[in-house]
N, C-alpha and C positions, 0 to 999 in steps of 0.2 A: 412679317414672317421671321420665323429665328433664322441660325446659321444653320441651325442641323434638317431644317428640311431641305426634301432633295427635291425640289420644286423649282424645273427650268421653261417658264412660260417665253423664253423670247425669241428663242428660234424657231420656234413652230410658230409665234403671235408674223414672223417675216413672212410666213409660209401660206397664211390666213387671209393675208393680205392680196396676194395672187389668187389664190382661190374665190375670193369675194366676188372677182371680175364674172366668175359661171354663174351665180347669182340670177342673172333676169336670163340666161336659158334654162336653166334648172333650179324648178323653183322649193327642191325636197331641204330642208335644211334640219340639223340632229342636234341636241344640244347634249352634251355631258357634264350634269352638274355637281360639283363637289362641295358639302356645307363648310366652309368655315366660320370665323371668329366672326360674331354677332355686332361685336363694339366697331365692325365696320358695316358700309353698307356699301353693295354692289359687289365694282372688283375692289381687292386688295389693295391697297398707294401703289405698294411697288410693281405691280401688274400696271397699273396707269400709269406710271412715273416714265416709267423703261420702255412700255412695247405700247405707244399709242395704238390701238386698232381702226386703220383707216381707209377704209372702202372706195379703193377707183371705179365709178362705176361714170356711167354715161351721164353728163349733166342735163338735169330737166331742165325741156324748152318752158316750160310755163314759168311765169314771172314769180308768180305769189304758188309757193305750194300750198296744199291743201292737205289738213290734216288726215289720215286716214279713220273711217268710221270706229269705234268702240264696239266689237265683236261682244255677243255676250258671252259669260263664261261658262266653263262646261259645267253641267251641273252632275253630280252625285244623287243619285234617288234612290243609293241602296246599300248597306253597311252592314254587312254580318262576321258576326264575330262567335265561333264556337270554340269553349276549353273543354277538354274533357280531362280529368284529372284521377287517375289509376293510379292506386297505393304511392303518391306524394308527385308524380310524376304525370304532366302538364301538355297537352300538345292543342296546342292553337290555331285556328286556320280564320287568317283575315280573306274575307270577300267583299270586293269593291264594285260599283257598277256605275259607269258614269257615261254620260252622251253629249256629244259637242252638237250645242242647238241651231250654233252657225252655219251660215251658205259658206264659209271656206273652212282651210282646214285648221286647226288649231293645237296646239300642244298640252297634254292632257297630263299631269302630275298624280300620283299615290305616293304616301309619306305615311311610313309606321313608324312607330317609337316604341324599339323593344325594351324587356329585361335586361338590364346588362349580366346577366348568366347564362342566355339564350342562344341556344345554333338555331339557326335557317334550316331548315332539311327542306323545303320545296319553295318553288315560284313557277305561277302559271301565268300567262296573260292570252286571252280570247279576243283579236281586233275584226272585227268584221266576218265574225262567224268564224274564225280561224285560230287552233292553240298554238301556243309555244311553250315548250316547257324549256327553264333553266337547266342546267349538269353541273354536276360539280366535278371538280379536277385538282388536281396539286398545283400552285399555287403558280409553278415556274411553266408548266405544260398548260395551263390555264393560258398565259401572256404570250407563249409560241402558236396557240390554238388561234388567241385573240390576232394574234398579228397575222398567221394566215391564214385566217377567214376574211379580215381587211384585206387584205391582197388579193385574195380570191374576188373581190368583187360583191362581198356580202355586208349586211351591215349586223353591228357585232359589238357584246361590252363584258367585262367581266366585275364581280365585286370581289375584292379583295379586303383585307386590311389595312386599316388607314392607317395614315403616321400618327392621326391623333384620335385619340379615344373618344367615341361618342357613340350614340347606340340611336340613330335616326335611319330607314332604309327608304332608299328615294327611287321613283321609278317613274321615267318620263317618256310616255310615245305621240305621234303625231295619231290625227285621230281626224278622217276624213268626216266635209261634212253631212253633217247630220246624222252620225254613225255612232254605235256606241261602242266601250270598250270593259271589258270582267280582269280584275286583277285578283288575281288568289295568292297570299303570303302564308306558308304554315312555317313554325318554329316551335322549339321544343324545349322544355328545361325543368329541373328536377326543383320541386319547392324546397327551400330552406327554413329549417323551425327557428326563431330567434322571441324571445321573451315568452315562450309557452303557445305559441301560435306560426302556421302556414299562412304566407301570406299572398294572396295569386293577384297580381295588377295588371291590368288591361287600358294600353292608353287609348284614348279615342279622340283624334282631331282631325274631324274632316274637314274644318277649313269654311261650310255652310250647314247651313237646318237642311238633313239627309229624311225625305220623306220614309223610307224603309230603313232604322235603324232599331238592331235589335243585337245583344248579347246573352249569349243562354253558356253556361257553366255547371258542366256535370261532374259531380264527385262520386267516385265509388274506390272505398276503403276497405280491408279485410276489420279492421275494427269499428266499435262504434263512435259514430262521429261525436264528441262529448259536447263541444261549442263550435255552432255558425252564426256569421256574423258580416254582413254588409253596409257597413258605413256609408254616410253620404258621397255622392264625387266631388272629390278633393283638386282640387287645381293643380297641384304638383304635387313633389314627392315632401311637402312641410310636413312638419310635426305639428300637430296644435289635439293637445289629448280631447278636449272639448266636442270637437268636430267630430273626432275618431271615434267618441260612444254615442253620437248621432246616428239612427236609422237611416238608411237610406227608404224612403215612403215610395217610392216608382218599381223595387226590385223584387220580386214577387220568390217565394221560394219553396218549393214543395220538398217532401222528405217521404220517397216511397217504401224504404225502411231506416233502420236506425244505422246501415253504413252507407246510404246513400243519398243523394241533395243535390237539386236539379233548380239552380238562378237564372231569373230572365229579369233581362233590363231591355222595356222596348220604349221607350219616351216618344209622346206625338212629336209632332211639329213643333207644337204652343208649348210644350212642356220642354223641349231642348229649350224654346227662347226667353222661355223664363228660367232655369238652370244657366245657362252662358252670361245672363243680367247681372243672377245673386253671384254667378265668380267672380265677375268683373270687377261686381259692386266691393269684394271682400278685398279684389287687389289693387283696386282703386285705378281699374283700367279704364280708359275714358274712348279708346277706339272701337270703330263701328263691330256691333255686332257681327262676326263669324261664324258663327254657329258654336256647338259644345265644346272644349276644348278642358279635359283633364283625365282623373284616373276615376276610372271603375274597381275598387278590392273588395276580395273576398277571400275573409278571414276566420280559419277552422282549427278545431283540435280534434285528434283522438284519443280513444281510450289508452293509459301506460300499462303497460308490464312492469308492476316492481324489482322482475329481477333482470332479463338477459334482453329482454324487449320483444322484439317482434319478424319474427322469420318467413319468408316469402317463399317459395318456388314455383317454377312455370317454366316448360318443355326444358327442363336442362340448367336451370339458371336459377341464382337464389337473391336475393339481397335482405340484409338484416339493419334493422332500423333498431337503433337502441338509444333510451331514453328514459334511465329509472326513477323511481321516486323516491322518495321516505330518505333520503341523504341532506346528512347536515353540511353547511357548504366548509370547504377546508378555510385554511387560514391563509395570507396572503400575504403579501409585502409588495406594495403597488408603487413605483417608483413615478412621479408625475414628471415629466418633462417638457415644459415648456419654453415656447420662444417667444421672446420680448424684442426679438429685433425690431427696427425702422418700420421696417412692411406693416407691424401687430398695431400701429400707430390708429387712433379712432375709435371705430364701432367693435370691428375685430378686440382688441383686449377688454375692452368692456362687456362682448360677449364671454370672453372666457372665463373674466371676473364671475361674472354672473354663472357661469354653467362648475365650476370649480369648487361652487360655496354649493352649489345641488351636492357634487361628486363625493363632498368632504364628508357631506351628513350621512350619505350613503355607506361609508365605511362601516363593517359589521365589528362588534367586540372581538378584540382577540387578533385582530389584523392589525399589519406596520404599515408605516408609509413615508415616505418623503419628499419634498418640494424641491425640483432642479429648476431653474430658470436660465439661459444662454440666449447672447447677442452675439457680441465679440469674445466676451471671457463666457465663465461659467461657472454659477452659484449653486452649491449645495446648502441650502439655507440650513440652523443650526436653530432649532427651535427653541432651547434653552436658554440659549445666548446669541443672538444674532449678530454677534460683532465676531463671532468666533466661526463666522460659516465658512463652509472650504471653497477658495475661488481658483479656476482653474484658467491659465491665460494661454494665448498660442506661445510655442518657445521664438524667445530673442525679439518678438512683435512690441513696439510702442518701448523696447529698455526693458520687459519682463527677465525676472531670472527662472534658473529652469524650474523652480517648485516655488512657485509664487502663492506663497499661505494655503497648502493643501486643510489642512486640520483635519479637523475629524469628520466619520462621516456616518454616524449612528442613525439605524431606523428607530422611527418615532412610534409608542401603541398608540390605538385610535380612540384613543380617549376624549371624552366632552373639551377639558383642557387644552390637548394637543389641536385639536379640531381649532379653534377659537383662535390660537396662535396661528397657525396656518392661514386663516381666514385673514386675519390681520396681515400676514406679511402680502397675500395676495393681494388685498384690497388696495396696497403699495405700489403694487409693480408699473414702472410705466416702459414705453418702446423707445427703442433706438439702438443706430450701430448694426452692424453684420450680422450673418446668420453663420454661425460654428458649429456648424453639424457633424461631424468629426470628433471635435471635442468632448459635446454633449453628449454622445452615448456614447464613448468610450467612460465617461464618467460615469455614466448609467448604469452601467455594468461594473463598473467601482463597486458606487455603491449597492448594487444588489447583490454582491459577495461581503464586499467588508461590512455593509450594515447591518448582516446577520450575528457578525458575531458578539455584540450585548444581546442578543435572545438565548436565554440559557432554559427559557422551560423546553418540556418535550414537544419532538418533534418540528422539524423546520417548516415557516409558511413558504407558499410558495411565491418566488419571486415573477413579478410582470411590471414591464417598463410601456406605460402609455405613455408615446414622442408623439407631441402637437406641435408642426411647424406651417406657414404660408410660403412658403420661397423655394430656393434651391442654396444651395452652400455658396457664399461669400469671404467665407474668413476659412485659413487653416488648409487644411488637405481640402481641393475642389473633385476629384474626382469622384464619381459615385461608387467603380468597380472597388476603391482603391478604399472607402470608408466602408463598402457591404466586406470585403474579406477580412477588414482589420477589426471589428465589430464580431464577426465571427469568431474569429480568434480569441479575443478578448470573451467573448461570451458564451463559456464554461464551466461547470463544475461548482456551483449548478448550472444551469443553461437557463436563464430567463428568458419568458415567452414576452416578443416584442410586438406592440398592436401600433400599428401608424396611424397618424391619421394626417391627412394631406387638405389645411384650410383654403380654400377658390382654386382659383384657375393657374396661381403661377408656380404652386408647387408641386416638385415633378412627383407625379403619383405616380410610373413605373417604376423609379426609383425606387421608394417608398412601398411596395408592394413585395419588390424581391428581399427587399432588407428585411420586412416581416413573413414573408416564407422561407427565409434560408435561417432564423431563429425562433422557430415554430408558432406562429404570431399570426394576422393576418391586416389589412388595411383598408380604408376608409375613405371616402371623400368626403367633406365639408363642406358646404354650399354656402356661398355669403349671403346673407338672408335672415330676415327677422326673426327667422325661428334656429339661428346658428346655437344659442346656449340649448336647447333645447336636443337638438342633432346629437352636442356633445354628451350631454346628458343620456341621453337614449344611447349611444356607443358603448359609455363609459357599464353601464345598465346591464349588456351582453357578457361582460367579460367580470363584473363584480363577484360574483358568486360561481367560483370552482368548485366540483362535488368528486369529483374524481381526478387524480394525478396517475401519468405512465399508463393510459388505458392499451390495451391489446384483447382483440378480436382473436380464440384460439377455435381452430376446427381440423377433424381427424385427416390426415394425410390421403388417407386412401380415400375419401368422401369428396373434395374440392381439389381440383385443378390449381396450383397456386399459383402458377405464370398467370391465370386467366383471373385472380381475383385482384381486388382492387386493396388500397391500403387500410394492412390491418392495424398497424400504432400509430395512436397519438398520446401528446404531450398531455392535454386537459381535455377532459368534458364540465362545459358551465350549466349551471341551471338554467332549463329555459329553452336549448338548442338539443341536438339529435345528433348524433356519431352515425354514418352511414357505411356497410362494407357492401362490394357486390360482387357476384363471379360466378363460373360454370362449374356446375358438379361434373365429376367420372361418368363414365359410360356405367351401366347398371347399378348406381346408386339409388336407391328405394328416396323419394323425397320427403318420406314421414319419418326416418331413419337416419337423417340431418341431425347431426349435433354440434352447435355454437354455446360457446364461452366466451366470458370475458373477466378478463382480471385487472385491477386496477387498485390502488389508494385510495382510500378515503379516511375519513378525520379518526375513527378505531381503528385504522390498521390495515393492513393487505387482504383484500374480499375477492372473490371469487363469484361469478353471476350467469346460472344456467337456465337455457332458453328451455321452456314447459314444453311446448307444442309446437308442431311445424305446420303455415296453412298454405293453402293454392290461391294462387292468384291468376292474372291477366297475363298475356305475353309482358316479360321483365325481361327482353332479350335488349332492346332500345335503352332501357333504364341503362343498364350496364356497361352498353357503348356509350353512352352520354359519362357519367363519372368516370370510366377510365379513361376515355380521354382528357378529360377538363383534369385530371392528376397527373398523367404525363405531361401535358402542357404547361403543369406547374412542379415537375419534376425537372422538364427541361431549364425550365426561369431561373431553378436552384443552383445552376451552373456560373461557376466564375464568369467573366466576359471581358480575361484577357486573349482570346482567340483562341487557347489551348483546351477546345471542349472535348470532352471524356469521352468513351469509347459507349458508356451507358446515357451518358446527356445524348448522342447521337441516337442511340436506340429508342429512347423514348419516344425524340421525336418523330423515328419513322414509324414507330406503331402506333401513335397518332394519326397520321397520315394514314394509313394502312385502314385505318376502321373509320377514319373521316371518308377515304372514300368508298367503302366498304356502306356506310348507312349516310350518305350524302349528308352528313353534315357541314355548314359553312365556317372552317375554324381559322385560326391562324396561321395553319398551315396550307391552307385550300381554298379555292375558289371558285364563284359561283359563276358561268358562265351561259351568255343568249348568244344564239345561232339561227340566223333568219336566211335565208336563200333567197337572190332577187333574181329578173330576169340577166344575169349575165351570165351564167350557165346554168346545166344541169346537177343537182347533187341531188342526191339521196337523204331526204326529210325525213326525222322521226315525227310523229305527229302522237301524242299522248294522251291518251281519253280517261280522265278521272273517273276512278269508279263511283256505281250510280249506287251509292250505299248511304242509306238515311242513318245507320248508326254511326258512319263515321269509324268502322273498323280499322282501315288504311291509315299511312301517315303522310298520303300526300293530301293534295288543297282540293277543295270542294270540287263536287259536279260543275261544270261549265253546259251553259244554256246555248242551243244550234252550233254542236260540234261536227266540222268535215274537214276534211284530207287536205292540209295545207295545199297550197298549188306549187309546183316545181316552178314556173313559168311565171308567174305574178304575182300582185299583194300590196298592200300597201305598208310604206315602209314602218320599220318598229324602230323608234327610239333606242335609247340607252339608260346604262343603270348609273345609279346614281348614291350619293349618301356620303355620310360622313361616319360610319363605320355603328358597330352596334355594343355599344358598351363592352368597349375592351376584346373585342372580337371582333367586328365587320366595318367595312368602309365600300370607297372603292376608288380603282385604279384606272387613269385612262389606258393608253394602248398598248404602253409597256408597263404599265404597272405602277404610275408613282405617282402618288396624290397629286392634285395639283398638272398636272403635264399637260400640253397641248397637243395634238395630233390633228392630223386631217384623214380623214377617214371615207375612204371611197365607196361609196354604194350604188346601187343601181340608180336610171334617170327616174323616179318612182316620186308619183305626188309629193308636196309637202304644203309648206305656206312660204311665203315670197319678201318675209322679212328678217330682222333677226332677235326673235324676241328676247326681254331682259331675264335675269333669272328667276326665279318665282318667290313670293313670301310667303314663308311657311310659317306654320305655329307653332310658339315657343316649345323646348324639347321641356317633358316634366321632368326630367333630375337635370335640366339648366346646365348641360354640360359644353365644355369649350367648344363653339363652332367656328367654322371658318365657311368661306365662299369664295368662289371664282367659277368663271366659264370658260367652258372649251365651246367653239365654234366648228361645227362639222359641215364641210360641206360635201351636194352630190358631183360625181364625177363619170363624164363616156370613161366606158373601160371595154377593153375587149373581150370578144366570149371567149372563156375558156372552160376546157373540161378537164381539168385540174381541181380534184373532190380535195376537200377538209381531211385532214387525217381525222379518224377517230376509234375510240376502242373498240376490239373486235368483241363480238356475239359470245356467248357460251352454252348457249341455251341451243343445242343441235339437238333432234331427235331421235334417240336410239333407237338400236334394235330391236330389243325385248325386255321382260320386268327383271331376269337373272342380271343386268346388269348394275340394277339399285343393291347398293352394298347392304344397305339396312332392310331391305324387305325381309330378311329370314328371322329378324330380331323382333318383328313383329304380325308373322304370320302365323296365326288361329288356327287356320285348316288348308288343304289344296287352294282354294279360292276364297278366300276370305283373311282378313286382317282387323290388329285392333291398333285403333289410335285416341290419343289423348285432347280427343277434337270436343267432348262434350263440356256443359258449363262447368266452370271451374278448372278443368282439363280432367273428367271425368275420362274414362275410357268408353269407347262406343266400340261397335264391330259393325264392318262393314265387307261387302261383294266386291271382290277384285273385275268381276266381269269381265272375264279373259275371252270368251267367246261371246259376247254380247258386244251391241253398237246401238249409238244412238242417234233417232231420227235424225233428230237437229240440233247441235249443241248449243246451252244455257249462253247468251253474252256474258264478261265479266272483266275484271282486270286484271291483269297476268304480272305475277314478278313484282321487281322492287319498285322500276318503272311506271306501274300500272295500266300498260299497253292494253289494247282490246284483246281479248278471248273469249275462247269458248272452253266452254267446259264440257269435257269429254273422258269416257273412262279411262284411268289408268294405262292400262295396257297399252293406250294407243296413242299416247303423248308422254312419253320416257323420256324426259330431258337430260342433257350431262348436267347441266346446272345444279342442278337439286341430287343427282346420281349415288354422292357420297355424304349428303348431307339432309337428313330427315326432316331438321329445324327448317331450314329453309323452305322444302317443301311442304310445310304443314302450316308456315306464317306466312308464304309469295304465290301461293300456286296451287294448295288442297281446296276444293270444292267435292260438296256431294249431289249428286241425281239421286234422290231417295235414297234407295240402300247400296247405293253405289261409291265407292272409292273414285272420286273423280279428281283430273289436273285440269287449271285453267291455260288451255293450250295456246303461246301466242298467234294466234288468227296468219301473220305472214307466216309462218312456221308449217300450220295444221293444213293451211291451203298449198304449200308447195309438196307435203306429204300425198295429198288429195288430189292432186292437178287438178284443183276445181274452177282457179282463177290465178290470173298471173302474177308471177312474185314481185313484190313491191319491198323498196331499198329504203333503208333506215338510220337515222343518225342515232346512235348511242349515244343516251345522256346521262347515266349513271354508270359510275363502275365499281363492279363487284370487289 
């Protein structure tokens, strides 16, 4: 374990130790698993070393024990995975089904491997005919939540953000026998263009051959889809081009018009087990068959806009995708930085050799470049003369003086010539000595200022510094804050765009991230692996070809909301990728009446790029919360981290937090928490009924099969959450929150199993990212009744008076009784019956709100929420239903009946907040 994790397993391991002794009276026991580092197995050394875990229990009278029988394992007999994919924008719902076959009880694991650009917005799990849904909450009232609902007598887990980046979501309950259990996981993320294509990955490891496994993936685009394309399943995230123009023969694909295209991948039995052979076969895995294990993609393009791109609107909201064509790419000055440290020693520089002689040839006419290499010192090679290269040493280090042979530092053109020499000095390089990260891109930015000035033709290329390093700083200034502000500084006028890239596990890639967002850049991971030149190759790929420099997104003052839109400049647009802006229009802005610009450089000159047409789309409300947060989130990163953050670093991140929990998403700043009620008192259960909708309009997680009303009074106990975070956004936290920590966590005396089982092994993560492991052991504990409820957030959703108190009714009333809304395909206008004096029989079941609690649907009139009161959007995307030509709200069911006195009010935990 390093120094900087805040991982204190020894005082709770003392704690564990007492608690084992309740053990053979109470036989419930929880586990909370956390994945770590792979390159160990079990616990940690230092978890063994320090806190042996050692069970006083009563010694068995029998002479010779006997081993306990081998339970068989739960099985999976059901796997579904739906994307549905709206104008770029992605929303996923994993559904699990599995059944412990065993006469006792058993501990039943689910494991996804997201995106690492992906929020969480839902989690359901169904045990014994019974829901629970997740909440999300701010990250610090999430751990006061967690800590008193443990106290309370409940059993209780939150997922936060981990210390260390990885993107696995783990979820473990006990599972009585012979009983089964439904996990539903949905998450959500906007597809990225990168080389001229959307790329949508779905990992799939379930660990055995899952009789009912199926993924179906629907795209619908305002444009036409020009290329789809399903490659075979890939075992991880390699590159191997070969593979990648292989059909996938199992995925079937229909296209019921030219923006639409609906993918099924449903594999028998026999056909998983011969796919899990040939990957095996390809990785030369030699352990028993587990069933599937890798990636499902599906890879699309649409039709371009040659000038300003392509404009969306829907209830209020716009986003503009722009991505032109017919541009010649600019000219460049590519500064290579390399580290030849110790670490680079082996396979590593031999991959880089190799991927550097790719990068070289790829240099277009007309572009510069030059070769940095840094250990300890640091060369600016001198391709004309290589005895003349500028070396740059720490000051006073090893007897250095303070300008130890700077020389010159001319960018090179990319000429056959130049190419060849370069290739040469590379094919030279060998490792060793420290890593002077400091150094090297202070030099970096040397020379991407002094190297320009031998270019005398028109027009300066644009300068970008690709820094390849494995490690963390060893030589020179070590601190990170203290090389991202001095780097800063230095890196001005021009401002080169800095692209990281961070090779395996030991180089810190949050470092490395903010260093490339606070000098308009961005960063990479590296995976050690056969296909590392290749990685590099394909990175270096993204970023070769600039088409535009100083791009800006302009739109009319009165037209857009600018607090509310997302970021309009940037530095480059490359060929191949997509500039994204999103935001709310004005109240009474016509949506055909949108006007977007963009103006930007390119290799003739300062151009100008107006959008033709404006078209309707799907609810883009989601979109918009998804990018502005994931911008503030990297608005805040931009922030110094000498403790003096800015008054606007602070604002970001609470209007982060603000709309994370506003559209539950699971971000960094927030977390995702389960609330189970056992018999130690009475509280007040939300109980959550996913709506019963085959298109999948909602964004929470699938129908659940034999749903009823949790029981205040019993149950069988629920596990905890688990993982090791989800690519740079989720983890999770024992009871205060901190990776790794031990806790004893008290739950009701509620079934479990009677031993203590080891941690589970899961299947490798595909982008191989750092794991770690350890266990927390939970045990159950008598606790007293109390009726002491959970705090949680109040209701909003009361039932008014009458329809004068909806502020927007008059903005969209037709006649005395009637209205129009933007409810028809495409968000057409429909007119509809307010049916003020009208009632109906019996209202429609449905699912009410953001929640998606049970309701009915009822007219208007007679379910006026305050919720929706001042806000239309809300009521027309959580809560509009129609009865034929009726204006109808889907009223929450505890709500409609206490208005009704038809049946007694029933108390509820709030699991989302507004």
């Amino acid at each position: 374990l390093h120094e900087d994790d805040d991982i204190r397993p020894m005082n709770h391991c003392q704690n564990i130790t007492h608690q084992a002794k309740l053990i053979t009276m109470v036989p419930l026991c929880l586990l909370v698993l956390l994945v770590f580092d792979t390159r160990t197995t079990g616990f940690p050394q230092s978890f063994l070393a320090y806190n042996p875990l050692t069970l006083d229990l009563p010694e068995d009278p029998s002479p010779t024990p006997t081993a306990a029988p081998k339970l068989p394992k739960p099985e999976m007999y059901s796997l579904k995975v739906e994307s549905r994919i709206r104008s770029r924008y992605a929303r996923t719902v994993v559904s699990s089904r599995l059944a412990n076959p065993a006469n006792s009880s058993q501990e039943v694991f689910f494991s996804m491997v997201l995106p690492d650009t992906a929020f969480i917005s839902g989690f359901l799990m169904e045990v014994d005919g019974k829901v629970y849904e997740a909440y999300v909450r701010e990250k610090e009232e999430a751990k006061h939540e967690y800590e008193q609902a443990v106290s309370s007598g409940q059993t209780a887990a939150h997922v936060a953000l981990s210390a260390r980046d990885s993107n696995r979501f783990t979820v473990s309950v006990n599972v009585e026998p012979r009983k089964k259990v439904t996990f539903n996981l949905t998450y959500e993320e906007l597809l990225t263009r990168r080389l001229g294509e959307y790329s949508h990955v779905i990992n799939l490891h379930p660990g055995q051959e899952v009789r009912d496994l199926q993924v179906d993936v629907f795209i619908s685009e305002s444009r036409n889809i020009t290329s789809l394309r399903v490659p075979e399943i890939r075992s991880g995230n390699e590159i191997d081009p070969e593979h990648d123009n292989k059909p996938n023969p199992l995925a079937k694909i229909e296209r019921p018009s030219s923006t639409e295209a609906h993918i099924r991948f449903a594999p028998s039995v026999e056909e998983q087990r011969e796919l899990s052979k040939k990957l095996r076969d390809k990785e030369k895995d030699k352990k028993q068959d587990s069933g599937l294990s890798g990636q499902f993609v599906v890879r699309y393009d649409v039709e371009r806009d040659p000038q300003a791109g392509e404009v969306l609107v829907s209830d209020g909201y716009f986003v503009h995708f722009f991505s032109p064509t017919d541009l010649k790419p600019l000219r460049k000055h590519a500064i290579f930085v390399l580290d030849v440290s110790g670490s680079m020693g082996g396979r590593k520089i031999e991959q880089l050799k190799e991927a550097m002689e790719a990068i070289l040839d790829d240099l277009n006419e007309g572009d510069y470049f030059n070769i940095v290499e840094f250990s300890f010192s640091v060369t600016v090679w001198n391709l004309d003369s290589t005895s003349q290269s500028a070396v740059f040493s720490p000051y006073n280090a090893y007897g250095d003086s303070p300008k130890p042979n700077p020389g010159p530092t001319p960018a090179f053109p990319a000429t056959s010539e130049y190419k060849t020499k370069a290739k040469e000095i590379i094919k030279k390089m060998r490792a060793g000595g420290g890593t002077n990260i400091y150094d090297a891109l202070k030099t970096a930015t040397l020379v991407a200022h002094e190297g320009l000035q031998n270019i005398t033709s028109e027009g300066k290329p644009e300068p970008i510094i690709v820094f390849l390093t494995d490690g963390e700083p060893t030589v020179g200034e070590l601190r990170p804050s203290k090389i991202q502000s001095t780097v800063r500084e230095f890196n001005s006028n021009p401002q080169a765009s800095i692209f990281s890239l961070a090779l395996g596990n030991d180089a810190d890639f949050n470092f490395l991230k903010k260093l490339s967002l606070r000098n308009s850049g961005f960063a990479r991971k590296i995976y050690e692996a056969s296909d590392t030149a290749l990685q590099l190759t394909d990175f270096y790929r993204q970023v070769a070809s600039p088409l535009l420099a100083n791009v800006t997104f302009i739109y009319q003052p009165d037209q857009v909301e600018k607090d509310l839109t997302t970021r309009q400049e940037f530095p480059t647009f490359f060929s191949g990728s997509e500039l994204v802006v999103a935001g709310k229009l004005k109240k009474h802005t016509l949506p055909e009446s949108l006007l977007g610009e963009v103006s930007g450089t390119t290799l003739s000159g300062d151009s100008l790029f107006s959008s033709s047409n404006v078209d309707k789309a799907s609810s883009l409300e989601r979109l918009w919360a998804f990018l502005t947060i994931q911008q503030l989130l990297e608005q805040h990163d931009l922030q110094p981290e000498d403790g003096n953050n800015s008054t606007e670093n602070n604002t970001a991140k609470k209007k982060a937090l603000q709309l994370a929990l506003k559209y539950s998403f699971v971000t960094p700043v927030t977390s995702l928490v389960v609330v189970k009620p056992n018999d130690t008192h009475a509280v007040g259960s939300e109980v959550v009924q996913p709506a019963v909708n085959e298109d999948w309009n909602t964004h929470y997680a699938l129908p659940l099969a034999g749903f009823q009303p949790v029981s205040l009074t019993s149950g069988p106990a629920v596990g905890t959450l688990a993982g090791s975070g989800i690519g740079d956004r989720f983890g999770v936290a024992a009871s205060v929150g901190y990776p790794g920590s031990s806790a004893q966590l008290p739950s009701g005396p509620q079934g479990g199993h009677s031993g203590l089982p080891g941690p589970p092994s899961f299947p490798p993560s595909a982008t191989k990212p750092p794991l770690y492991q350890s266990t927390i052991t939970v045990s159950s504990a008598e606790l007293p009744a109390t009726t002491e409820a959970v705090s949680q957030p109040e209701l909003e959703d009361e039932i008014l008076n009458n329809l004068d108190e909806l502020t927007w009714l008059s903005g969209v009333r037709n006649e005395t009784d009637s209205i129009v809304l933007p409810s028809g395909e495409n968000g057409t206008s429909q007119v509809y019956r307010l049916g003020t004096n009208e009632s109906v029989a019996e209202g429609i079941t449905c699912a009410s709100g953001a929640v998606q609690e049970p309701g009915l649907c009822v007219p208007l009139p007679q379910c006026v929420l305050r919720i929706f009161s001042k806000d239309i959007d809300m009521y027309l995307n959580q809560y509009f239903c129609a009865i034929e030509s009726l204006a109808g709200v889907c009223c929450p069911e505890r709500l409609y009946n206490e208005k009704s006195s038809t049946t007694e009010s029933i108390d509820f935990t709030t699991t989302v907040t507004e």
